[in-house]
N, CA, C and O atoms as a Tripos MOL2 file, in Angstrom:
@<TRIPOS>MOLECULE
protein
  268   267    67     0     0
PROTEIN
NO_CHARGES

@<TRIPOS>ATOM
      1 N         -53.5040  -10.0850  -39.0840 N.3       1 UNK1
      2 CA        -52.1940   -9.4570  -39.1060 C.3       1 UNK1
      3 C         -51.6540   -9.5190  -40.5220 C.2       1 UNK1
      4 O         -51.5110  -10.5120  -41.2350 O.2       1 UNK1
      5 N         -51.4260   -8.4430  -40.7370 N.am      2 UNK2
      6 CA        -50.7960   -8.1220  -42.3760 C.3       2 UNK2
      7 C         -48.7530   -9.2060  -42.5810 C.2       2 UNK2
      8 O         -47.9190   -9.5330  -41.7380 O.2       2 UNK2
      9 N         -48.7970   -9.3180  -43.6630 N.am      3 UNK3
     10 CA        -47.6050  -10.4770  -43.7030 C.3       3 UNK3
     11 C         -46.0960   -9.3740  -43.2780 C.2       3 UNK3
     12 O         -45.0780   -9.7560  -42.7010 O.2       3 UNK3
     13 N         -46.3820   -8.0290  -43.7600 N.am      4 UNK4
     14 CA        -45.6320   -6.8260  -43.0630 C.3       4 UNK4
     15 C         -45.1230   -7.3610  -41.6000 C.2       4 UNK4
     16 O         -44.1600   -7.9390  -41.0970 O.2       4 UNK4
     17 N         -46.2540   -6.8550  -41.2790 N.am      5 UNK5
     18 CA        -46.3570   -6.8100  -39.4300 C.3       5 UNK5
     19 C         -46.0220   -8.4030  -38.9780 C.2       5 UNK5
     20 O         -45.7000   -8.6580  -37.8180 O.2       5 UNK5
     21 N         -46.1050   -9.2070  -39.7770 N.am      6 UNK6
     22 CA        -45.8530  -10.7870  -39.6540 C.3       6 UNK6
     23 C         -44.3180  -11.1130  -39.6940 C.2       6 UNK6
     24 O         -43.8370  -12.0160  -39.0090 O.2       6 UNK6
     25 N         -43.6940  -10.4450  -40.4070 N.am      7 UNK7
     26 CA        -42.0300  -10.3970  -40.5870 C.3       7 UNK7
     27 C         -41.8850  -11.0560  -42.0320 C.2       7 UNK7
     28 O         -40.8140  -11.2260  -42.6140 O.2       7 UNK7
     29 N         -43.1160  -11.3880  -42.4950 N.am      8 UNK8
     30 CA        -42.7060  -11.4090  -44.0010 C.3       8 UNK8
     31 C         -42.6840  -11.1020  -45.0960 C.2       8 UNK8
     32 O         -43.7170  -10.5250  -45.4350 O.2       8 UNK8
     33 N         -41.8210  -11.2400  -46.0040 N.am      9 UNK9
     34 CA        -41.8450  -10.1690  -47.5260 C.3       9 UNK9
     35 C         -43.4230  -10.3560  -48.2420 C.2       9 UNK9
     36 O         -44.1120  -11.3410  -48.5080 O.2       9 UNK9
     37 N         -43.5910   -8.9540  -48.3930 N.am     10 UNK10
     38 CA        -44.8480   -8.9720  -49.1920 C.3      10 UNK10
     39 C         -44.5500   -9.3580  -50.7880 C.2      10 UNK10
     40 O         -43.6050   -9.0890  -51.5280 O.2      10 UNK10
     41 N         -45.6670  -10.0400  -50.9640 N.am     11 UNK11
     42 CA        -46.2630  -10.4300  -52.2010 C.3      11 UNK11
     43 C         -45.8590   -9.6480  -53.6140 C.2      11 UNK11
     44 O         -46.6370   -9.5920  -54.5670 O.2      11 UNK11
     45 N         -44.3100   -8.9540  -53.6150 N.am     12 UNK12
     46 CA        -44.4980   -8.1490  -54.7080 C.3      12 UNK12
     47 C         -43.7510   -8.9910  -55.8860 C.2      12 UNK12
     48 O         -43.0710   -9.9380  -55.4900 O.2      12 UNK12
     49 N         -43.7960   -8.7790  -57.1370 N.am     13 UNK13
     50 CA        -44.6250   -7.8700  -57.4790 C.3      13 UNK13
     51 C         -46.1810   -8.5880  -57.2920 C.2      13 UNK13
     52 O         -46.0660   -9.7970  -57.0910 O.2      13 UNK13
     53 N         -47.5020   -8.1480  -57.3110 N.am     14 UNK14
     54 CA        -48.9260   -8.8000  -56.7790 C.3      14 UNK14
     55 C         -49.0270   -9.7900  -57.6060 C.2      14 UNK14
     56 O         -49.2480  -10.9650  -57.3130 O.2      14 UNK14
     57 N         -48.7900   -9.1170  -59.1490 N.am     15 UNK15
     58 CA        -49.3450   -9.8380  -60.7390 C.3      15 UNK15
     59 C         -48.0920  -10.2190  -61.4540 C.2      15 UNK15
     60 O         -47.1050   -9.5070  -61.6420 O.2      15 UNK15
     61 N         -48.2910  -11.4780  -61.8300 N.am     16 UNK16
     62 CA        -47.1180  -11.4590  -63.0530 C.3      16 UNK16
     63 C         -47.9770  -12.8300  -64.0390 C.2      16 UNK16
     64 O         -48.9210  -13.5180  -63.6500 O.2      16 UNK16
     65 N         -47.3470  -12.8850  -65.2290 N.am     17 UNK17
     66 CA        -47.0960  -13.9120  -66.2380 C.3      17 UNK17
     67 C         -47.4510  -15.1490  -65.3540 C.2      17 UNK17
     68 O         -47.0600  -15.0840  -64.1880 O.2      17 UNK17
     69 N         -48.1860  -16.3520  -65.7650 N.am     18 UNK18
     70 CA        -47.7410  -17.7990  -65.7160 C.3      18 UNK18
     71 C         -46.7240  -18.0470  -66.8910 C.2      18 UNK18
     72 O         -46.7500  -17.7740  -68.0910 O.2      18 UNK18
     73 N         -45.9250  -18.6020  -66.1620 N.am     19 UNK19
     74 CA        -44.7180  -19.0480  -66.9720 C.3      19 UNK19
     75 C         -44.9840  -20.5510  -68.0240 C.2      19 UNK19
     76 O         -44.2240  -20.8790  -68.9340 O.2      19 UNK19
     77 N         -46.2360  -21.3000  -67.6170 N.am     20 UNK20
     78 CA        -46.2690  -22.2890  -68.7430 C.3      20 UNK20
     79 C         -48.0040  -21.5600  -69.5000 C.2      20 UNK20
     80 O         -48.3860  -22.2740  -70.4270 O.2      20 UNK20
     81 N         -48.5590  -20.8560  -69.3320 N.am     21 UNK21
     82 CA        -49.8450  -20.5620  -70.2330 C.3      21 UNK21
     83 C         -50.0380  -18.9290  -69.9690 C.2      21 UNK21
     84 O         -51.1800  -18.4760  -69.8880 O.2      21 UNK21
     85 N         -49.0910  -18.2250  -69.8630 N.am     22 UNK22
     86 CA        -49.0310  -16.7320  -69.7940 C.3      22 UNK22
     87 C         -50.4980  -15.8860  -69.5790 C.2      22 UNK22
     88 O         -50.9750  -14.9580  -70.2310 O.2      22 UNK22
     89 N         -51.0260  -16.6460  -68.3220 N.am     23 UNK23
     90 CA        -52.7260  -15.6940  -67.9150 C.3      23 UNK23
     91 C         -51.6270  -14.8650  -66.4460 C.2      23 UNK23
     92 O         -50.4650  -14.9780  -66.0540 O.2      23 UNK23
     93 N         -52.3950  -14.3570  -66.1970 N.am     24 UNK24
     94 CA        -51.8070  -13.6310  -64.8270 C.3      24 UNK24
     95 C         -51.9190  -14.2560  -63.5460 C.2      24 UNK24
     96 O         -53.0420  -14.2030  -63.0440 O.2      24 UNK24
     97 N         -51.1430  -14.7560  -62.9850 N.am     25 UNK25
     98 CA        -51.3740  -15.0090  -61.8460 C.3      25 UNK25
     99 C         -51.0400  -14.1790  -60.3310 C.2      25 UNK25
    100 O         -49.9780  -13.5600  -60.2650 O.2      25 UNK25
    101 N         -51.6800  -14.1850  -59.5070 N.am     26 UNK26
    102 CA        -51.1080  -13.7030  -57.8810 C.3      26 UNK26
    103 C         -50.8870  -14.8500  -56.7770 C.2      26 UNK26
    104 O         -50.8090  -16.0380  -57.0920 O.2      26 UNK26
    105 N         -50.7960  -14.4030  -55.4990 N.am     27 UNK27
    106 CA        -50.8600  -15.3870  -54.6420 C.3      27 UNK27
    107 C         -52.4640  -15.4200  -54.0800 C.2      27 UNK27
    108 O         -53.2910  -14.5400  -54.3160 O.2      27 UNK27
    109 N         -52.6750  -16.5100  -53.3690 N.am     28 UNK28
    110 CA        -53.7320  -17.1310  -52.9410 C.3      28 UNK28
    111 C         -53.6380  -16.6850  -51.4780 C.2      28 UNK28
    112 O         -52.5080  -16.4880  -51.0320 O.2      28 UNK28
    113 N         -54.6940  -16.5040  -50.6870 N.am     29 UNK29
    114 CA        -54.3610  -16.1260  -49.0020 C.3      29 UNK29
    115 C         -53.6460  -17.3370  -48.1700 C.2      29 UNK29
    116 O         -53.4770  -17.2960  -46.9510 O.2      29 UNK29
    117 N         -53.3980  -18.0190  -48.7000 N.am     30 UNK30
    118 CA        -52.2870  -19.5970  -48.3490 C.3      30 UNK30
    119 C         -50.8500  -19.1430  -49.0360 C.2      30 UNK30
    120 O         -49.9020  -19.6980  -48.4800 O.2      30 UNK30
    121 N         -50.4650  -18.2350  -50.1490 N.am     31 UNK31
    122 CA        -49.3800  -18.1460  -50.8060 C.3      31 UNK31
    123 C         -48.9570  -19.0190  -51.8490 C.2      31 UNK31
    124 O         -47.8810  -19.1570  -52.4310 O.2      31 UNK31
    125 N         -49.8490  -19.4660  -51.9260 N.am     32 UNK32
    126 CA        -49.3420  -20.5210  -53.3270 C.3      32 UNK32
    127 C         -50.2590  -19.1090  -54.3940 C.2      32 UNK32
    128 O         -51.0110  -18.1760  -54.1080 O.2      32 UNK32
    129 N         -49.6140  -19.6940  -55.7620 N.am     33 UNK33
    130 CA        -49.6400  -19.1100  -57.2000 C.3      33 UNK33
    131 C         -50.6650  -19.5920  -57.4180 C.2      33 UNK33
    132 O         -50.7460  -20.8060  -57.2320 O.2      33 UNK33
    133 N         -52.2110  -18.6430  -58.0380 N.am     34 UNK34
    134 CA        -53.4530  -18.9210  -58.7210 C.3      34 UNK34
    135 C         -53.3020  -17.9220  -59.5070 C.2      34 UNK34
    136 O         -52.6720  -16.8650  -59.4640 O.2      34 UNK34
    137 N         -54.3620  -18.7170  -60.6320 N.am     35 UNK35
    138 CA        -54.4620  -17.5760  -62.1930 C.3      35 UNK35
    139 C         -55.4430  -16.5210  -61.8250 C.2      35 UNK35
    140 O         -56.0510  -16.8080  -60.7930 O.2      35 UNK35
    141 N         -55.7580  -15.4540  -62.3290 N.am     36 UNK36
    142 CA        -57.2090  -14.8070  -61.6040 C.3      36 UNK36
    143 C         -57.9820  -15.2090  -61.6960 C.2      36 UNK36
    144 O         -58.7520  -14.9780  -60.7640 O.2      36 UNK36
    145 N         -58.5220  -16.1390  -62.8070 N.am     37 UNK37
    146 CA        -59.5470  -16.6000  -62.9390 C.3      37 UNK37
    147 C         -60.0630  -17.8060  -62.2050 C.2      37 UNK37
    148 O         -61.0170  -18.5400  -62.4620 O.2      37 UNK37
    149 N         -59.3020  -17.8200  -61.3530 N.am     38 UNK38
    150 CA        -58.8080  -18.4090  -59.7730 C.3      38 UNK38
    151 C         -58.7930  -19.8170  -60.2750 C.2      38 UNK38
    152 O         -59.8080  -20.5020  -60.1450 O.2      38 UNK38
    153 N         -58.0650  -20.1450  -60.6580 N.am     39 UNK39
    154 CA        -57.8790  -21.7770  -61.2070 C.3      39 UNK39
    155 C         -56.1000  -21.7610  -60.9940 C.2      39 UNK39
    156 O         -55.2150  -20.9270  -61.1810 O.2      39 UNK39
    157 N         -56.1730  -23.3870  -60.4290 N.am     40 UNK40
    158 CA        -54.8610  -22.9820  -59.8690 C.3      40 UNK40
    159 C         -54.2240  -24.1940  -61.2090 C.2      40 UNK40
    160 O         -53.0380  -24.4680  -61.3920 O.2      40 UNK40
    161 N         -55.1700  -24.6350  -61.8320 N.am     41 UNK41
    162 CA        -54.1890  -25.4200  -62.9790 C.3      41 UNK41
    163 C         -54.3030  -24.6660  -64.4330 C.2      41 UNK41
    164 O         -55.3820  -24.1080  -64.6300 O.2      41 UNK41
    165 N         -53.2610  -24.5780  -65.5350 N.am     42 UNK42
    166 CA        -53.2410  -23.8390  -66.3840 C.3      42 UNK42
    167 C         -54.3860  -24.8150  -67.4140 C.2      42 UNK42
    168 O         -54.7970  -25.9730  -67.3430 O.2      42 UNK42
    169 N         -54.6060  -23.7420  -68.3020 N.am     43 UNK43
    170 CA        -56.0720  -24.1060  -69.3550 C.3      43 UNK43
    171 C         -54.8880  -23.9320  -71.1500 C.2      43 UNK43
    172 O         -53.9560  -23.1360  -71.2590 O.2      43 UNK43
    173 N         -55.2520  -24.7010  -72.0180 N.am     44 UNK44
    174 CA        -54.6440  -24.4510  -72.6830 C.3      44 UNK44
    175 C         -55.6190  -23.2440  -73.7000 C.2      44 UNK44
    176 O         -56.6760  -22.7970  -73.2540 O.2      44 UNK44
    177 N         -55.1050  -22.8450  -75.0280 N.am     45 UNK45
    178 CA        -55.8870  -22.0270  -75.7280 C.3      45 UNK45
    179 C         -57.2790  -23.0270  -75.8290 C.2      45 UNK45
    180 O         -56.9450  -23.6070  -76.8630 O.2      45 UNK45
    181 N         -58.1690  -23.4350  -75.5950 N.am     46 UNK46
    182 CA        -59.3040  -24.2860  -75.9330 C.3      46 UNK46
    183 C         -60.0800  -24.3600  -74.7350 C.2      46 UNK46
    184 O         -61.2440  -24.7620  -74.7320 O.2      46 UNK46
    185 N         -59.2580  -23.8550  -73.3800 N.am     47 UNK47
    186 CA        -59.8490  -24.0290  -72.5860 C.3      47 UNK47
    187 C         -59.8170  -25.1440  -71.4130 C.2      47 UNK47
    188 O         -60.1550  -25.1620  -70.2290 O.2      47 UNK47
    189 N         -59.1870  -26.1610  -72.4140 N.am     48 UNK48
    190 CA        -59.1310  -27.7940  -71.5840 C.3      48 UNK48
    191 C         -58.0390  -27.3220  -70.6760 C.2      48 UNK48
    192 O         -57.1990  -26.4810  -70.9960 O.2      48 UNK48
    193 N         -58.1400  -28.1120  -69.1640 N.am     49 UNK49
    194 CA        -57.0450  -28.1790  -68.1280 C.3      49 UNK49
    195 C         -56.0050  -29.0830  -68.7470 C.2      49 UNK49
    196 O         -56.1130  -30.2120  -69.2240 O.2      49 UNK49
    197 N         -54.6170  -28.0070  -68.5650 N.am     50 UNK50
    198 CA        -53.6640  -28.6690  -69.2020 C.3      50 UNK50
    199 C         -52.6940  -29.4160  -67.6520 C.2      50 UNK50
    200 O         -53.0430  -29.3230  -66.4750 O.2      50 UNK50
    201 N         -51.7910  -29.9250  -68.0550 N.am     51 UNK51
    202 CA        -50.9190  -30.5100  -66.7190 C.3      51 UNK51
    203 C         -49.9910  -30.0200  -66.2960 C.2      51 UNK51
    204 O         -48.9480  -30.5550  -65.9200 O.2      51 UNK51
    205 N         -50.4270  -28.3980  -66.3240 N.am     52 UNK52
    206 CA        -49.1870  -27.6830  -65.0600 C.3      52 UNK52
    207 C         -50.0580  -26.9410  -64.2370 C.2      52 UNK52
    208 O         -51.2530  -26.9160  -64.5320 O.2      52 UNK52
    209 N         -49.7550  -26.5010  -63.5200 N.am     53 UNK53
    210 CA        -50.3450  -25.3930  -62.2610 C.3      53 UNK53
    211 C         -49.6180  -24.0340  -62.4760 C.2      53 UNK53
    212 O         -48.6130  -23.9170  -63.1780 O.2      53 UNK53
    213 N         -50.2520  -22.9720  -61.7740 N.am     54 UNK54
    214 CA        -50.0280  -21.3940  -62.0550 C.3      54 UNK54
    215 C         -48.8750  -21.8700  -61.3790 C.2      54 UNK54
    216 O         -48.8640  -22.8030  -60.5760 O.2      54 UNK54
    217 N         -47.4370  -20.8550  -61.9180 N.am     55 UNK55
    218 CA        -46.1500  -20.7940  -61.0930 C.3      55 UNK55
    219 C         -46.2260  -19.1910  -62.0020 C.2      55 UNK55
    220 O         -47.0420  -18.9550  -62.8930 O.2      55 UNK55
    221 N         -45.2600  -18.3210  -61.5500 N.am     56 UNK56
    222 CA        -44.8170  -17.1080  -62.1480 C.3      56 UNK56
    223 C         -43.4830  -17.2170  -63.1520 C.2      56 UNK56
    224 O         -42.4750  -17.8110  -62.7700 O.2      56 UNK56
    225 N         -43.5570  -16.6520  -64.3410 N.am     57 UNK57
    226 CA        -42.4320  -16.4140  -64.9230 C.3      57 UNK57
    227 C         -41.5960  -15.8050  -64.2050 C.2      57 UNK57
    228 O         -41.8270  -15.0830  -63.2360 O.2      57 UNK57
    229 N         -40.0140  -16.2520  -64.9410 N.am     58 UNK58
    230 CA        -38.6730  -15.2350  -63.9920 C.3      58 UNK58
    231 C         -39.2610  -14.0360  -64.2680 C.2      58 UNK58
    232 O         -40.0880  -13.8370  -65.1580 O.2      58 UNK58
    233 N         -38.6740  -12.9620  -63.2240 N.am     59 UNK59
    234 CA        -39.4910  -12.1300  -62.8670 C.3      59 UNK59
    235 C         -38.5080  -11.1380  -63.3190 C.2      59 UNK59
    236 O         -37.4130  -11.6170  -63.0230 O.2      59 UNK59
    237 N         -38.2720   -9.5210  -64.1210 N.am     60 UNK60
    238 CA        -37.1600   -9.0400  -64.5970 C.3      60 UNK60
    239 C         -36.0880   -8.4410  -63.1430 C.2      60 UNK60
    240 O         -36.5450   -8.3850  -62.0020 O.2      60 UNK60
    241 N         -35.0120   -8.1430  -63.4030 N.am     61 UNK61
    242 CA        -34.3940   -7.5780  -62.2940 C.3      61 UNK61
    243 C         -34.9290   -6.1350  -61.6350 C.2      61 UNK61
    244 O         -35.1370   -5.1710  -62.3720 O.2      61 UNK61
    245 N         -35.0750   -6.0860  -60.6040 N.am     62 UNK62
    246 CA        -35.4610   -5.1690  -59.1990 C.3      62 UNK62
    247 C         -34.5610   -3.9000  -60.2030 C.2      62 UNK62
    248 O         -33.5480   -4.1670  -60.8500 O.2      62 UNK62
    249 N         -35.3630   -2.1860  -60.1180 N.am     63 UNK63
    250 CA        -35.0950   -1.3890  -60.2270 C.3      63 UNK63
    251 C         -34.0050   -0.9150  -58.9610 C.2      63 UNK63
    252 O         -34.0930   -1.1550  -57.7570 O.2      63 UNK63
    253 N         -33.0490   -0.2220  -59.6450 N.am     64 UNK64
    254 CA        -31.7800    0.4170  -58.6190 C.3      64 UNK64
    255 C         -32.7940    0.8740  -57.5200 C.2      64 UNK64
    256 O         -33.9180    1.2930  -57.7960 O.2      64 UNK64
    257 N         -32.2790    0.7530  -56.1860 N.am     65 UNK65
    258 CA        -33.2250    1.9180  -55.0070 C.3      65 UNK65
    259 C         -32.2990    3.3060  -55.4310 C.2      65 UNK65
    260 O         -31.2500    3.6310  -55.9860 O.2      65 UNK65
    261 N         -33.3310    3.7870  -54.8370 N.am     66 UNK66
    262 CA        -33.0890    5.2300  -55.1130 C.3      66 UNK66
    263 C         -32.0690    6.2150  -53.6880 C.2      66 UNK66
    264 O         -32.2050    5.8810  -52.5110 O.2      66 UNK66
    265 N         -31.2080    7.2830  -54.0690 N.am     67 UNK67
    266 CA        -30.7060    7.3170  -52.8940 C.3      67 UNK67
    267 C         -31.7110    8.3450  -52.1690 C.2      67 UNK67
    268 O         -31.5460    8.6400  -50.9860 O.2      67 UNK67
@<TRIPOS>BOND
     1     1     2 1
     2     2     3 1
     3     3     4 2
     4     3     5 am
     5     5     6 1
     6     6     7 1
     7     7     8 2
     8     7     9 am
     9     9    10 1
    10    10    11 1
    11    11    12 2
    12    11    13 am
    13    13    14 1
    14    14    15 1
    15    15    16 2
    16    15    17 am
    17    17    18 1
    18    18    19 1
    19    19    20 2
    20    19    21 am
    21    21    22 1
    22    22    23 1
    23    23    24 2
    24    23    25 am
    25    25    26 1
    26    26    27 1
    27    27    28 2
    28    27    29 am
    29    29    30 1
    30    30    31 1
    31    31    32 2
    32    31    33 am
    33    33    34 1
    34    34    35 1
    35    35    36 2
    36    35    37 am
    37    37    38 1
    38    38    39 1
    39    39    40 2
    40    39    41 am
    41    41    42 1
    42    42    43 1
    43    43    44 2
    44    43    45 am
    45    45    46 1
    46    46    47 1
    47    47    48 2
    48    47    49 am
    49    49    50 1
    50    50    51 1
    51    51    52 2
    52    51    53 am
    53    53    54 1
    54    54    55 1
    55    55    56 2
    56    55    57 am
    57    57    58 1
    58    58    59 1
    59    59    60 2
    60    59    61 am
    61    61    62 1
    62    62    63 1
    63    63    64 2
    64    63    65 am
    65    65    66 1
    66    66    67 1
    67    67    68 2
    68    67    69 am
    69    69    70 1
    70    70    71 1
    71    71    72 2
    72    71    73 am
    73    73    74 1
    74    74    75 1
    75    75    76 2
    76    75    77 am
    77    77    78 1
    78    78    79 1
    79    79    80 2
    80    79    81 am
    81    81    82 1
    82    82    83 1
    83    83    84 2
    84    83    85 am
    85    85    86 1
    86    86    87 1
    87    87    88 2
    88    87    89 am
    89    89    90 1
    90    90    91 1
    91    91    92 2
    92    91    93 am
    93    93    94 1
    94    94    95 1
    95    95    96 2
    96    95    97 am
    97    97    98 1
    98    98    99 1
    99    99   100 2
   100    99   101 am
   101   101   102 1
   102   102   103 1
   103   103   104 2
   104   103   105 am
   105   105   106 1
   106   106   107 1
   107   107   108 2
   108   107   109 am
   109   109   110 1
   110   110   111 1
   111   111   112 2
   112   111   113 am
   113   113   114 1
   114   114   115 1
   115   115   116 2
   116   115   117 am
   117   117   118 1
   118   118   119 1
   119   119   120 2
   120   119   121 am
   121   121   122 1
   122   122   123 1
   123   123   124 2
   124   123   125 am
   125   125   126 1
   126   126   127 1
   127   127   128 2
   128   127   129 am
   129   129   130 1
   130   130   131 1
   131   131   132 2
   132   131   133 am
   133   133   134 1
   134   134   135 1
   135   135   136 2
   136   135   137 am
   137   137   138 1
   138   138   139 1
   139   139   140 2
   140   139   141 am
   141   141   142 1
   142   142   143 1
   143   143   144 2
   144   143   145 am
   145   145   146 1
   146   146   147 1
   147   147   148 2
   148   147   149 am
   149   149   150 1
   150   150   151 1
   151   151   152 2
   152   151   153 am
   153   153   154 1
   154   154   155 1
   155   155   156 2
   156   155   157 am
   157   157   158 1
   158   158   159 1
   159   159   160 2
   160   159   161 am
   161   161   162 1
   162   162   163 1
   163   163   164 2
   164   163   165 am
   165   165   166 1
   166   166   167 1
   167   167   168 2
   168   167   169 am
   169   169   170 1
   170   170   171 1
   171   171   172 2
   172   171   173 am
   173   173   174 1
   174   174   175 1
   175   175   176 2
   176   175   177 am
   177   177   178 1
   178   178   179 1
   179   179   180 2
   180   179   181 am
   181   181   182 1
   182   182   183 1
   183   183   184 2
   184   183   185 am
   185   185   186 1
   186   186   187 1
   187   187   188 2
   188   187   189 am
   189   189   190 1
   190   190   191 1
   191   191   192 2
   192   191   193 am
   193   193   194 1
   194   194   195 1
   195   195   196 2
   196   195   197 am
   197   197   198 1
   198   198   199 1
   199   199   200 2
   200   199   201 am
   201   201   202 1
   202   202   203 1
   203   203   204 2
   204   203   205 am
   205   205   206 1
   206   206   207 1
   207   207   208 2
   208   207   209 am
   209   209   210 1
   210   210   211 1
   211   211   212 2
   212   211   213 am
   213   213   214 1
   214   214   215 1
   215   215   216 2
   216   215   217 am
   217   217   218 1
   218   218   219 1
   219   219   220 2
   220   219   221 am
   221   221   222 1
   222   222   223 1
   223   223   224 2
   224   223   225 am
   225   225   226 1
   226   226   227 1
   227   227   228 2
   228   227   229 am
   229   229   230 1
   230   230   231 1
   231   231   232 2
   232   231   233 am
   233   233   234 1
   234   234   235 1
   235   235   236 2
   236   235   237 am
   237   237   238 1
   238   238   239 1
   239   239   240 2
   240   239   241 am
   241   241   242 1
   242   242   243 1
   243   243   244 2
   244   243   245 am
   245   245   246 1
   246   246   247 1
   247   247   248 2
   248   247   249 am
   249   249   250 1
   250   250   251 1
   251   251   252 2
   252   251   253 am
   253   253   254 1
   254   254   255 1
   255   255   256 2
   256   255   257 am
   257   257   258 1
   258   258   259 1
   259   259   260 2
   260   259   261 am
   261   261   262 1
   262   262   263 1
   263   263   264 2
   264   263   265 am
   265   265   266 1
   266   266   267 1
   267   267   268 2
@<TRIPOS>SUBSTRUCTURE
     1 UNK1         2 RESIDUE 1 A UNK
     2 UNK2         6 RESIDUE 1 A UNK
     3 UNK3        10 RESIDUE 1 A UNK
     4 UNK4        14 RESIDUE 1 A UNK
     5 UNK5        18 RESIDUE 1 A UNK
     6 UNK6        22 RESIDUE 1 A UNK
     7 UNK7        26 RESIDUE 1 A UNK
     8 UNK8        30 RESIDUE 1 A UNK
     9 UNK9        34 RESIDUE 1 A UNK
    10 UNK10       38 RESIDUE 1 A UNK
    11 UNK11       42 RESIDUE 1 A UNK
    12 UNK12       46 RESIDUE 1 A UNK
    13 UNK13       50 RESIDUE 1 A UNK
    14 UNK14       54 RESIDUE 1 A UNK
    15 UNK15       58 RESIDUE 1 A UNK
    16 UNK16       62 RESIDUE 1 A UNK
    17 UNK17       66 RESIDUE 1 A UNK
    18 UNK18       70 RESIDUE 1 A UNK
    19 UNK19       74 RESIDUE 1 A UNK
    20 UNK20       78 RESIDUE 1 A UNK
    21 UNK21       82 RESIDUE 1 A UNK
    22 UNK22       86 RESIDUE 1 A UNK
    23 UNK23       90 RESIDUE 1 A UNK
    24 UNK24       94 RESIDUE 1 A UNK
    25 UNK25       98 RESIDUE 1 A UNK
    26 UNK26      102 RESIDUE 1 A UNK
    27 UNK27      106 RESIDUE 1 A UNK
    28 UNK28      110 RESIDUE 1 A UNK
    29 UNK29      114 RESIDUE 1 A UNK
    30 UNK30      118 RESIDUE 1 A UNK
    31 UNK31      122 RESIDUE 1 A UNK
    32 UNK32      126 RESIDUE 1 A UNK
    33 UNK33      130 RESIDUE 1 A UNK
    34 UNK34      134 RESIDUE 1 A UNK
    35 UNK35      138 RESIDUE 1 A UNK
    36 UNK36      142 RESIDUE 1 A UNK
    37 UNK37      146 RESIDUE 1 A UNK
    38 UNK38      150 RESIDUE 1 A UNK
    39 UNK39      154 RESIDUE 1 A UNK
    40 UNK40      158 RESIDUE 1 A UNK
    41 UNK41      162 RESIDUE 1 A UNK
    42 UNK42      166 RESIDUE 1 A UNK
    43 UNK43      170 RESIDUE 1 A UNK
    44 UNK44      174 RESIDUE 1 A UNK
    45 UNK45      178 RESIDUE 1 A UNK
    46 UNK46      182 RESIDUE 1 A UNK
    47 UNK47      186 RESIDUE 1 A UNK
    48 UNK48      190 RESIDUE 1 A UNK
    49 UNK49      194 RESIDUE 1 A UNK
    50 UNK50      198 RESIDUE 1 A UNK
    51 UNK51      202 RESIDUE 1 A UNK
    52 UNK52      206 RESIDUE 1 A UNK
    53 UNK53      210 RESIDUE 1 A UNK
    54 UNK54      214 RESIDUE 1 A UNK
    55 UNK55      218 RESIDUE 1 A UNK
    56 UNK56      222 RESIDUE 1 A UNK
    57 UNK57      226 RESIDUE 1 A UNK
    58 UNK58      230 RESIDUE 1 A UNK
    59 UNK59      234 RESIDUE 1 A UNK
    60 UNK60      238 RESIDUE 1 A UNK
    61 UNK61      242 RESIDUE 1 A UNK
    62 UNK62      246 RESIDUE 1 A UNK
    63 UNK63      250 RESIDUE 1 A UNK
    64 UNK64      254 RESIDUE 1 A UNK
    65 UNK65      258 RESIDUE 1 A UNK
    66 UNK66      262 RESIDUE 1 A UNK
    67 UNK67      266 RESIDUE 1 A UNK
């Protein structure tokens, strides 16, 4: 069953920013935040696991709906 048909808000936006090592992250089929490179802790420039986990940057404000 799709999270729609479930009664809950979908996953938007899919992709955004990690807010402490700026790779992209989405949600995981559990809903927690992973990077794509499916690592759920951030890597610094070198590569080494640093000590935060994927979270999303603030996200900009929602476009007006349209009438």
């Amino acid at each position: 069953m799709s999270q729609a048909r479930a009664g809950l808000s979908p996953p938007y936006p899919r992709v955004v920013p990690c807010r402490h090592c700026g790779l992209v992250v989405l949600r995981d089929i559990d809903g927690r935040w992973i990077h794509a490179s499916l690592s759920y802790a951030c890597r610094d420039g070198t590569g080494a696991v640093a000590g935060t986990t994927a979270e999303p940057a603030a996200l900009p404000p929602a476009p007006p709906a349209r009438a």
